[in-house]
Backbone as JSON Lines, residues from 0, in Angstrom:
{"i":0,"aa":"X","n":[11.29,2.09,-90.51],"ca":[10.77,1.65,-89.23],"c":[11.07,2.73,-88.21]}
{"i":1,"aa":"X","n":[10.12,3.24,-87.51],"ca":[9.89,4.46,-86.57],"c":[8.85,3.66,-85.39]}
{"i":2,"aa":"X","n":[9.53,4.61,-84.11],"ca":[8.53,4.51,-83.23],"c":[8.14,5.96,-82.84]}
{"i":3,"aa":"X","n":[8.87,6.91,-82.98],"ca":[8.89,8.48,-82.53],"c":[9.76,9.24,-83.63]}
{"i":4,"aa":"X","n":[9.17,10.27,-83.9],"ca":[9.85,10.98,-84.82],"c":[9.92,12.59,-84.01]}
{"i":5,"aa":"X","n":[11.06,13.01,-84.56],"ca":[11.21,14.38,-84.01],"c":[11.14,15.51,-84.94]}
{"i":6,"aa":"X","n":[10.4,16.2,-84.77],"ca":[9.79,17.74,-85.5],"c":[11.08,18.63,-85.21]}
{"i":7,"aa":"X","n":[11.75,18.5,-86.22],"ca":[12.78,19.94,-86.42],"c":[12.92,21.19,-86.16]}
{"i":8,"aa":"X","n":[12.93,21.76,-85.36],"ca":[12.94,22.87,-84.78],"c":[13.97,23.86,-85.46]}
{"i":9,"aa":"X","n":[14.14,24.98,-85.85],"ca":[12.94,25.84,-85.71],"c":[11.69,25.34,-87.08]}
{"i":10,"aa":"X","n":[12.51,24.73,-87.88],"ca":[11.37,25.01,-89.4],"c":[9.94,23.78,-89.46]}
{"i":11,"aa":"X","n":[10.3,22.92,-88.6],"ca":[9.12,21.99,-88.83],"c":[8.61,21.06,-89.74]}
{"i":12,"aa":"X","n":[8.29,20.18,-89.47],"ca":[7.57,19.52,-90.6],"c":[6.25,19.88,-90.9]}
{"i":13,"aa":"X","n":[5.67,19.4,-92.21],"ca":[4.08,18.84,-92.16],"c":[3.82,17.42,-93.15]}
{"i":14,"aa":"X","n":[4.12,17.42,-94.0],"ca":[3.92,15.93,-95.11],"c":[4.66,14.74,-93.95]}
{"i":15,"aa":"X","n":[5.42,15.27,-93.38],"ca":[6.27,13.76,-92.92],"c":[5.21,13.49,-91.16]}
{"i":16,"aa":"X","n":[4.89,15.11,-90.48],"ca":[4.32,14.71,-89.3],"c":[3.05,14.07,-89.79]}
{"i":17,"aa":"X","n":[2.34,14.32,-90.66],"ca":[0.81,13.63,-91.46],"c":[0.96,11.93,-91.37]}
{"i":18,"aa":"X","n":[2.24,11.81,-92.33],"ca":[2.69,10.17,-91.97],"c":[2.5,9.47,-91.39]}
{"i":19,"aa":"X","n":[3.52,10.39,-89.87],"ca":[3.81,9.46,-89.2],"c":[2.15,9.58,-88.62]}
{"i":20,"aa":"X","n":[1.4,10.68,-88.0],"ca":[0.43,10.38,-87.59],"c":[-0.57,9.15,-87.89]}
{"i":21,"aa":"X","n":[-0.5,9.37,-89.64],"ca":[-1.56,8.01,-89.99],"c":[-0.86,6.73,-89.5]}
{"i":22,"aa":"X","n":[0.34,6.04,-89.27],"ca":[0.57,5.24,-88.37],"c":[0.39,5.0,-86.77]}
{"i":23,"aa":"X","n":[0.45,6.21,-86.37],"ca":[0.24,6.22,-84.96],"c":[1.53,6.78,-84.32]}
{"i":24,"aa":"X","n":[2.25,7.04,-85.12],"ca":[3.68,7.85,-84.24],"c":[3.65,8.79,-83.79]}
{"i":25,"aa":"X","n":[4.11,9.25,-82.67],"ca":[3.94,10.04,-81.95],"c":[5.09,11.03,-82.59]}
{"i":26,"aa":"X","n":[4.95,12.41,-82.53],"ca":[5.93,13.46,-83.3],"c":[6.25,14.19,-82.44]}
{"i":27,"aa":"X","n":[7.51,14.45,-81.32],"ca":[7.72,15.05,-80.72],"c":[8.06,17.0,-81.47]}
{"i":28,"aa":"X","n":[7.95,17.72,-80.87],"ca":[7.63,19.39,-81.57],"c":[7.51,20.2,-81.1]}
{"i":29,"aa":"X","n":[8.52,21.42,-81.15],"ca":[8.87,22.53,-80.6],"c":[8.32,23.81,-81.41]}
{"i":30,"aa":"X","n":[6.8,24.23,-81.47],"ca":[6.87,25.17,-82.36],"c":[7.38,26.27,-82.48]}
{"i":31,"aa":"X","n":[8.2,26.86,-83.57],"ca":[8.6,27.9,-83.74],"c":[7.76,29.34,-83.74]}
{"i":32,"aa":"X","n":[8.93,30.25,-82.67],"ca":[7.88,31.46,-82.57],"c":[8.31,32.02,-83.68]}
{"i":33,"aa":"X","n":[8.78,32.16,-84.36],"ca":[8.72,33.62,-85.8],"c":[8.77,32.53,-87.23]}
{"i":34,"aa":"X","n":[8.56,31.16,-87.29],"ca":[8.06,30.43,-88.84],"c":[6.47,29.8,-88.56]}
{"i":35,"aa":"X","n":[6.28,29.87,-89.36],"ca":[4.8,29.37,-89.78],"c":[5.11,27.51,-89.91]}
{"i":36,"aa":"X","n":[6.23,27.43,-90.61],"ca":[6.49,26.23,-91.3],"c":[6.79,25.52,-89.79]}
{"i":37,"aa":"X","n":[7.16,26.21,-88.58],"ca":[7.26,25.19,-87.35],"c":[6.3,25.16,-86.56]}
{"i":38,"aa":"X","n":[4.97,25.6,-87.19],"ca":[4.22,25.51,-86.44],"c":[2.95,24.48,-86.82]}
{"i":39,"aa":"X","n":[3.33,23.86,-87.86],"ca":[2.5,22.5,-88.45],"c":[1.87,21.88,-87.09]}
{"i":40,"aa":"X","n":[2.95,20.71,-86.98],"ca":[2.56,19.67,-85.97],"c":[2.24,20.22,-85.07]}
{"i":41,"aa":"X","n":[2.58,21.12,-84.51],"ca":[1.68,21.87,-82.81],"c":[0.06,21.58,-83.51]}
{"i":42,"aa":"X","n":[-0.24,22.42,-84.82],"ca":[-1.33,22.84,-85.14],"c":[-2.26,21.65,-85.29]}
{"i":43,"aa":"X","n":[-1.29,20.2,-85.88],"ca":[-2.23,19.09,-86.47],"c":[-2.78,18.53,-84.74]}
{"i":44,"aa":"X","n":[-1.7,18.51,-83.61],"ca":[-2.03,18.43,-82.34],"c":[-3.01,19.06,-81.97]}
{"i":45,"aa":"X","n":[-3.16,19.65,-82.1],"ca":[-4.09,20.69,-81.66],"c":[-5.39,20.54,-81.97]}
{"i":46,"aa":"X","n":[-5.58,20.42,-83.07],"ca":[-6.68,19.52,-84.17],"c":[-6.88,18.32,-83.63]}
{"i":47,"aa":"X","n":[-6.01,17.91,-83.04],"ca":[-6.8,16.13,-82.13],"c":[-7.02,16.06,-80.87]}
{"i":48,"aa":"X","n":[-6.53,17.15,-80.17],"ca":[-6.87,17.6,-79.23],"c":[-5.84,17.1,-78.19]}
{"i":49,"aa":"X","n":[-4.6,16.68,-79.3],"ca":[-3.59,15.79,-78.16],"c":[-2.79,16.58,-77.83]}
{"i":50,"aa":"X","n":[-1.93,17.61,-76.59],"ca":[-1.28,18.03,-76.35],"c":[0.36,17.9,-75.43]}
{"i":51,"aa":"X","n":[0.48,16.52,-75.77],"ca":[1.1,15.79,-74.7],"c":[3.01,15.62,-75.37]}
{"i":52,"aa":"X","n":[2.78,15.88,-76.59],"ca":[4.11,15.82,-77.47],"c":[4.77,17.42,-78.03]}
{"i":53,"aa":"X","n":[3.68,18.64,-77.67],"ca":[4.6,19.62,-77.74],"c":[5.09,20.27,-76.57]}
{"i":54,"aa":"X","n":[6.63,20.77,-76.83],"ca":[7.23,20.93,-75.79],"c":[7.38,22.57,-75.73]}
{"i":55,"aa":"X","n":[7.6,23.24,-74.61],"ca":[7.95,24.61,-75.06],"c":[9.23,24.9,-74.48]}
{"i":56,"aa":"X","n":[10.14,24.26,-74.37],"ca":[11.9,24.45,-74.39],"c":[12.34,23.24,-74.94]}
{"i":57,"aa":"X","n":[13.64,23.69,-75.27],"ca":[14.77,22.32,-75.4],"c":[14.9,21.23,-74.78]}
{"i":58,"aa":"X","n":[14.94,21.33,-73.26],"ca":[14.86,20.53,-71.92],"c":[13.52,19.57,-71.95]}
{"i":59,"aa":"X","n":[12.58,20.06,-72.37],"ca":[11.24,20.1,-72.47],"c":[10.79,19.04,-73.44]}
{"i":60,"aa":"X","n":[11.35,19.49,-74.67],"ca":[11.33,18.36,-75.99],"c":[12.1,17.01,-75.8]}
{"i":61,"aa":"X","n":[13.91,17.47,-75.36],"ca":[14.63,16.08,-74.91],"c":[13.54,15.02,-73.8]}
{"i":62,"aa":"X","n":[12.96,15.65,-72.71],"ca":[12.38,14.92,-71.68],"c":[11.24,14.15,-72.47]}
{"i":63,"aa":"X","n":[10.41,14.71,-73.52],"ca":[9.61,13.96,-73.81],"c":[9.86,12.95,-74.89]}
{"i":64,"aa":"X","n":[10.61,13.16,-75.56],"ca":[11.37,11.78,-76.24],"c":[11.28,11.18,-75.69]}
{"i":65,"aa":"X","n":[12.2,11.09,-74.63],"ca":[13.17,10.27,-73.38],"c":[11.74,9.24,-73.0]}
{"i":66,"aa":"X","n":[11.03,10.05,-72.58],"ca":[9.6,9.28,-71.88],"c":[9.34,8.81,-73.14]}
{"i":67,"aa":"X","n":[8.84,9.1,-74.2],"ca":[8.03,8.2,-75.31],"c":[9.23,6.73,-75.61]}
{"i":68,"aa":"X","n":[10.5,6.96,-75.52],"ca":[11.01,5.92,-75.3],"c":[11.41,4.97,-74.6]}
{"i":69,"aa":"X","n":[11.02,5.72,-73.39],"ca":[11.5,4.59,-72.03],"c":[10.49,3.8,-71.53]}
{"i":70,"aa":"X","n":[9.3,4.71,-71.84],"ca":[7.67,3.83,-71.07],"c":[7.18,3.86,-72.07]}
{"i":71,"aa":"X","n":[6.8,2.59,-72.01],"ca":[6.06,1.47,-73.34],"c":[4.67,2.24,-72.86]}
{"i":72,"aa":"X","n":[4.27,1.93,-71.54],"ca":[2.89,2.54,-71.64],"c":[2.23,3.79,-71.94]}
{"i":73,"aa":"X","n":[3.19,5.2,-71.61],"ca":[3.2,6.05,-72.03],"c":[3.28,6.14,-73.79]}
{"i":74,"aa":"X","n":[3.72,5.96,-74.18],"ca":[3.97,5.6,-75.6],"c":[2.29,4.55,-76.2]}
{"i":75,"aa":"X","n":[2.38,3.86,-75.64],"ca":[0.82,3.27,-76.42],"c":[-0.32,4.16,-76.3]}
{"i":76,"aa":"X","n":[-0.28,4.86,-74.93],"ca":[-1.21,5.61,-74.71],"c":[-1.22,6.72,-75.47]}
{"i":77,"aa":"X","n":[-0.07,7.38,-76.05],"ca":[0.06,8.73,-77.03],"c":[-0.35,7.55,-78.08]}
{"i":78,"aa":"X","n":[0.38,7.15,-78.35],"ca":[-0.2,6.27,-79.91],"c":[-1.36,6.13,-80.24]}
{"i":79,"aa":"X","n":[-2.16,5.23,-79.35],"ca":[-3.75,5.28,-79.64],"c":[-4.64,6.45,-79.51]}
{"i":80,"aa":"X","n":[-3.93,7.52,-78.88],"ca":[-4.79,8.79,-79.15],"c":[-4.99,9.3,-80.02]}
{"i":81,"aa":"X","n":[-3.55,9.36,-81.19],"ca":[-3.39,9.51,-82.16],"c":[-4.25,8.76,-83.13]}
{"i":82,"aa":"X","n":[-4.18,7.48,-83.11],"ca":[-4.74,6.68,-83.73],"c":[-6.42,6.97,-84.01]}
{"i":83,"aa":"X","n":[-7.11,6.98,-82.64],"ca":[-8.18,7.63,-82.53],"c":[-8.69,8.92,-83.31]}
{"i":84,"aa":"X","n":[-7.83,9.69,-83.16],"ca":[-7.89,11.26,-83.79],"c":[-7.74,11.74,-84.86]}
{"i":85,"aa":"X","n":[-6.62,10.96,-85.5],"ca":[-6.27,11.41,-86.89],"c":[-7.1,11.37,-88.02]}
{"i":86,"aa":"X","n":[-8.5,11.11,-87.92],"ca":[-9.62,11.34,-88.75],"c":[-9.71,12.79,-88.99]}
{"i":87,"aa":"X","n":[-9.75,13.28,-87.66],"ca":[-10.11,15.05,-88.08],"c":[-9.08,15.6,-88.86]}
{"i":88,"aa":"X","n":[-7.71,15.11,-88.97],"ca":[-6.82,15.79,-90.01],"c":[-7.28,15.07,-91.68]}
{"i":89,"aa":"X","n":[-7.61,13.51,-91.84],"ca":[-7.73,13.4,-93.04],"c":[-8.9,13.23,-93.32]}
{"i":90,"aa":"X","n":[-10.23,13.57,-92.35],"ca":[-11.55,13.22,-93.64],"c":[-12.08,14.42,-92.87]}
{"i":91,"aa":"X","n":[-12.15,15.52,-92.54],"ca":[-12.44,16.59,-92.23],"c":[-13.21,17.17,-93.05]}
{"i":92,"aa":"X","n":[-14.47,17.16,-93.75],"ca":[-15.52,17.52,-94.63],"c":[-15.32,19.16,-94.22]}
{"i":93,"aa":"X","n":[-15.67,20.0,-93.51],"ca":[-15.69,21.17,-93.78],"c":[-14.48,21.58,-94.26]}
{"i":94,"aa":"X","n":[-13.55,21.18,-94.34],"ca":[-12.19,21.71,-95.28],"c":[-12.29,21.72,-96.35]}
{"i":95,"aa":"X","n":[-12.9,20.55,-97.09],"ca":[-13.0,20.35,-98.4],"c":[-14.62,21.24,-98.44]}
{"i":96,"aa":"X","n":[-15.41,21.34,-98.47],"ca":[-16.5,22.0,-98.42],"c":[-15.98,23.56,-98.56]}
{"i":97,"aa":"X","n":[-15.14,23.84,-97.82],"ca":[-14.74,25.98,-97.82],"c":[-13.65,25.53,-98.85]}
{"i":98,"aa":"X","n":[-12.94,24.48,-99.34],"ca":[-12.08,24.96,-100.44],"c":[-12.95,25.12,-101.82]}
{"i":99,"aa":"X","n":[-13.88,24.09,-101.78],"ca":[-15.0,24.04,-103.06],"c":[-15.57,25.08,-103.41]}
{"i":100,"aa":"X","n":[-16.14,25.95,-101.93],"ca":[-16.62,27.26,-102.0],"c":[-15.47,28.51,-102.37]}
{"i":101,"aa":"X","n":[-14.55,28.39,-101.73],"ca":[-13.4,29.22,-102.63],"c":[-13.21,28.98,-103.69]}
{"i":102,"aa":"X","n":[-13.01,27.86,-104.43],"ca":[-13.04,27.53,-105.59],"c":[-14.02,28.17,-106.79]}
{"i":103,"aa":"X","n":[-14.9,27.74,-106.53],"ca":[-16.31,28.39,-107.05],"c":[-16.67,29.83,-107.26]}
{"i":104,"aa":"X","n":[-16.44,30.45,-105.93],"ca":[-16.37,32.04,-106.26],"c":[-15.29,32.42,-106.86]}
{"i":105,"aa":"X","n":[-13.62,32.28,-106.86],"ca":[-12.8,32.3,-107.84],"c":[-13.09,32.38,-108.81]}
{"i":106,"aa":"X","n":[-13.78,31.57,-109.75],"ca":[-13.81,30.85,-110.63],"c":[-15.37,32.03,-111.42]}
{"i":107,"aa":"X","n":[-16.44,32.21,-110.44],"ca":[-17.53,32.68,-109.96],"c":[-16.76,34.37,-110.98]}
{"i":108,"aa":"X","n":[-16.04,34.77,-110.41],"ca":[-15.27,36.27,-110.68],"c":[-14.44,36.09,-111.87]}
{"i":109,"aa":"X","n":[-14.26,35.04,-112.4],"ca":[-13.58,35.44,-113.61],"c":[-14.66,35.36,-114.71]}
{"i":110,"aa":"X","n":[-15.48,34.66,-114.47],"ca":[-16.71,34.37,-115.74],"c":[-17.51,36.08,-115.71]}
């Protein structure tokens, strides 16, 4: 049972921020400037066009917890955005479409 989850800084999540997204949790996230691996959840944000849970300091990340936990309304309102959005991370047809096509020419070059 979660209402907010926090993105690990510097290394990041991605399988667990996916999660929580398909519920509607909001993932607070500091992306890392020199890992790739902390820069997931900025990126899946980014992809929904929600920008309201990454922080760019320490001060920055604590404050927005703080708010996703203190105001209920703030908090429903990130939630259902999420909720809304998280299609483009899991049924995203041109992803699967350019992996098929990578696939194929791979595959294309060894025959």
């Amino acid at each position: 049972v979660c209402h907010v989850m926090l993105d690990p800084f510097p290394f990041g999540g991605c399988n667990t921020s996916l999660e929580a997204f398909d519920y509607g949790i909001p993932v607070v996230c500091m992306p890392s400037q020199t890992m790739i691996n902390g820069r997931f959840t900025q990126g899946f944000y980014k992809k929904m066009d929600i920008h309201h849970c990454i922080a760019d300091s320490p001060t920055q990340y604590i404050q927005q917890v703080l708010r996703l936990i203190q105001d209920p309304t703030y908090y429903k309102f990130v939630s259902e955005k999420i909720l809304k959005a998280k299609g483009c991370l899991f049924e995203e047809a041109a992803s699967v479409d350019e992996y098929q096509r990578v696939f194929i020419s791979l595959l294309e070059q060894r025959v």
